[in-house]
C-alpha positions as CSV (number, residue, x, y, z in Angstrom):
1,X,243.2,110.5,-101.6
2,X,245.4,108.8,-104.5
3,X,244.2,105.5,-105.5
4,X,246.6,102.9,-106.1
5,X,246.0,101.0,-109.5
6,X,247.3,97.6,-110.6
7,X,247.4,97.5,-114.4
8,X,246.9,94.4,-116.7
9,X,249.1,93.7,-119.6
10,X,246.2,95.4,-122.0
11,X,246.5,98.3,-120.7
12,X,250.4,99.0,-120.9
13,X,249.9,97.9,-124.3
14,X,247.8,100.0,-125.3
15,X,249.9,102.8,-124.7
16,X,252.8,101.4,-125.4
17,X,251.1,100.7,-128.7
18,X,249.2,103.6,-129.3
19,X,246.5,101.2,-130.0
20,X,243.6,104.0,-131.7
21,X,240.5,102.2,-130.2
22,X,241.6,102.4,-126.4
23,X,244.9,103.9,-126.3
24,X,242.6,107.6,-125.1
25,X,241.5,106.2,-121.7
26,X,244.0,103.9,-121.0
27,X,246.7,106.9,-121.6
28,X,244.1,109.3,-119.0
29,X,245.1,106.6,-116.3
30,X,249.0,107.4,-117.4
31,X,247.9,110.8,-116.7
32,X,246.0,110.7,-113.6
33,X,249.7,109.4,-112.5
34,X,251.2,112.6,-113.6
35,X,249.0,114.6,-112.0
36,X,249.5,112.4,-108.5
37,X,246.0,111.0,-108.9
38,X,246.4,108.2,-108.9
39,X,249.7,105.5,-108.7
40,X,250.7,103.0,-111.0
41,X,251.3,98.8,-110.2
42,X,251.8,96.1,-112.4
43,X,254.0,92.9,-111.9
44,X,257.2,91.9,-113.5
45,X,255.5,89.2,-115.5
46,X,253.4,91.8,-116.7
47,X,256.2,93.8,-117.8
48,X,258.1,90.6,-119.6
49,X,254.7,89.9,-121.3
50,X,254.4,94.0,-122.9
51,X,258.0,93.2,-123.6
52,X,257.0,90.0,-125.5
53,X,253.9,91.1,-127.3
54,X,255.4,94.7,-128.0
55,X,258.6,93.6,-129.6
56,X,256.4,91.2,-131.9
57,X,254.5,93.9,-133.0
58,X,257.0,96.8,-132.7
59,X,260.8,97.3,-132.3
60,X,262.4,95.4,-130.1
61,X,264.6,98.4,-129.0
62,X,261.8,100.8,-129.2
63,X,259.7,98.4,-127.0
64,X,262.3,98.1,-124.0
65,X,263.1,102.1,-124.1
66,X,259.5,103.1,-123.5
67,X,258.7,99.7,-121.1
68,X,261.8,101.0,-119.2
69,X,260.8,104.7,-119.0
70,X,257.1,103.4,-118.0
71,X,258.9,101.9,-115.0
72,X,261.2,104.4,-114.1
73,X,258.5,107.0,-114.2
74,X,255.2,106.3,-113.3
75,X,254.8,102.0,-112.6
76,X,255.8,100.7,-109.3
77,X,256.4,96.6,-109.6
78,X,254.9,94.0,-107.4
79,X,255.2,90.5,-107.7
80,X,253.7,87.3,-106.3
81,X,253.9,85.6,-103.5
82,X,253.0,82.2,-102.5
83,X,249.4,82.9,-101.3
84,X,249.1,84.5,-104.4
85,X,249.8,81.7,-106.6
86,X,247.7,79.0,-104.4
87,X,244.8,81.3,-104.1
88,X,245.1,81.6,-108.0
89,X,245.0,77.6,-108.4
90,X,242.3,77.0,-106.1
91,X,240.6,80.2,-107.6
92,X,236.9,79.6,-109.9
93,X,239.5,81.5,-112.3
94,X,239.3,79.8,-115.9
95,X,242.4,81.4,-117.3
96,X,245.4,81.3,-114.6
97,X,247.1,83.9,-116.1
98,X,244.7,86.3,-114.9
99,X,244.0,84.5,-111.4
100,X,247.9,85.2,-110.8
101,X,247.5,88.8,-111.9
102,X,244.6,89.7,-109.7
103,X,245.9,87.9,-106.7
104,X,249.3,89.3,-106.8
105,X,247.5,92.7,-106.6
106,X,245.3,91.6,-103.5
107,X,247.9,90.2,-101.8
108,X,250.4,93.3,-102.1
109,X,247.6,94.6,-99.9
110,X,247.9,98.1,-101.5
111,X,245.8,98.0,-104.6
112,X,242.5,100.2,-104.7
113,X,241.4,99.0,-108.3
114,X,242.6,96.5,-110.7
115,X,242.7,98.1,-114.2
116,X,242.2,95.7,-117.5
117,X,239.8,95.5,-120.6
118,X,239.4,91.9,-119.4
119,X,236.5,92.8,-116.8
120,X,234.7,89.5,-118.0
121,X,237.2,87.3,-116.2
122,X,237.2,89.2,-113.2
123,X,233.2,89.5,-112.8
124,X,233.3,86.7,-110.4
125,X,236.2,89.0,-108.0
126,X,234.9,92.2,-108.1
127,X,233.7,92.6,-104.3
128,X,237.1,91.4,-103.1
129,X,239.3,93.9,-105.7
130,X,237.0,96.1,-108.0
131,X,238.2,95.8,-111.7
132,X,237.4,98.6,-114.1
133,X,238.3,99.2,-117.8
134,X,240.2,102.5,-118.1
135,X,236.6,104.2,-119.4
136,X,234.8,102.7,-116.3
137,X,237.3,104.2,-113.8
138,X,237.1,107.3,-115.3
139,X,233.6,107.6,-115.4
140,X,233.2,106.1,-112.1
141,X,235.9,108.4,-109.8
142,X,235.9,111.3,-111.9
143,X,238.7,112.4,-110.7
C-alpha cells in the first residue's frame, strides 16, 4: 500500500536546502517517492513560502528551478477549501498557519500522514491526521 504524505514547509526546505542536521531523513521521504512508496502533497502556499524563505537564503533562480522540478516530479499540490479555512479559525490551533496546513490535508481526504518537524503544534491533532517528523515515519513504517 503507498501512503500518501502531506509535507510542511520544513521539510521541502530542508532538501531544498540541503540543511546538514535534517536534510538525511527528510531527503529518505523524497526517496520513498522514487521508489513508489510513498506519494508526495503539499499546498501552493507551501510552495510560495519554500519559494520565499529559499530565495532569501539561496538564489532566487536556483530556488524556483529545483521548487519547480520538486513539483513536476514527485509533489502533487492541494489547496484549501472553505471547510478548511473555518475548521482552521475555530481550531484550539495557536499558530494559524499551521491550522490551515493541516486542515487543507484532512480535507483533501487523501492524506495518510502529515509530515513536519513542527510535531509540537500538531500534538493536539494527531488522532484525526497522524503527524510525524521525517525520522518518526521512518522508524515507525519501515518501509
Amino acid at each position: 500500500m503507498v501512503a500518501n504524505l502531506f509535507l510542511d514547509t520544513d521539510i521541502i526546505l530542508d532538501v531544498l536546502l540541503k540543511r546538514e542536521v535534517f536534510y538525511k531523513e527528510s531527503y529518505a521521504i523524497f526517496n520513498l517517492c522514487e521508489i513508489e512508496k510513498v506519494k508526495l502533497y503539499t499546498s501552493s502556499s507551501i510552495i510560495i513560502n519554500v519559494q520565499y524563505i529559499g530565495a532569501k537564503i539561496s538564489n532566487n533562480k536556483k530556488t524556483a528551478s529545483a521548487i519547480k522540478y520538486m513539483v513536476e516530479n514527485f509533489i502533487e499540490i492541494v489547496n484549501p477549501n472553505r471547510d478548511a479555512i473555518v475548521k482552521a479559525y475555530n481550531s484550539t490551533f495557536k499558530d494559524y498557519e499551521d491550522a490551515i496546513q493541516y486542515f487543507t490535508a484532512k480535507e483533501a481526504g487523501l492524506i495518510d500522514f502529515f509530515i513536519t518537524r513542527n510535531i509540537k503544534d500538531y500534538k493536539n491533532a494527531i488522532k484525526n491526521l497522524p503527524a510525524y517528523t521525517p525520522a518518526q515515519f521512518l522508524k515507525l513504517h519501515a518501509i
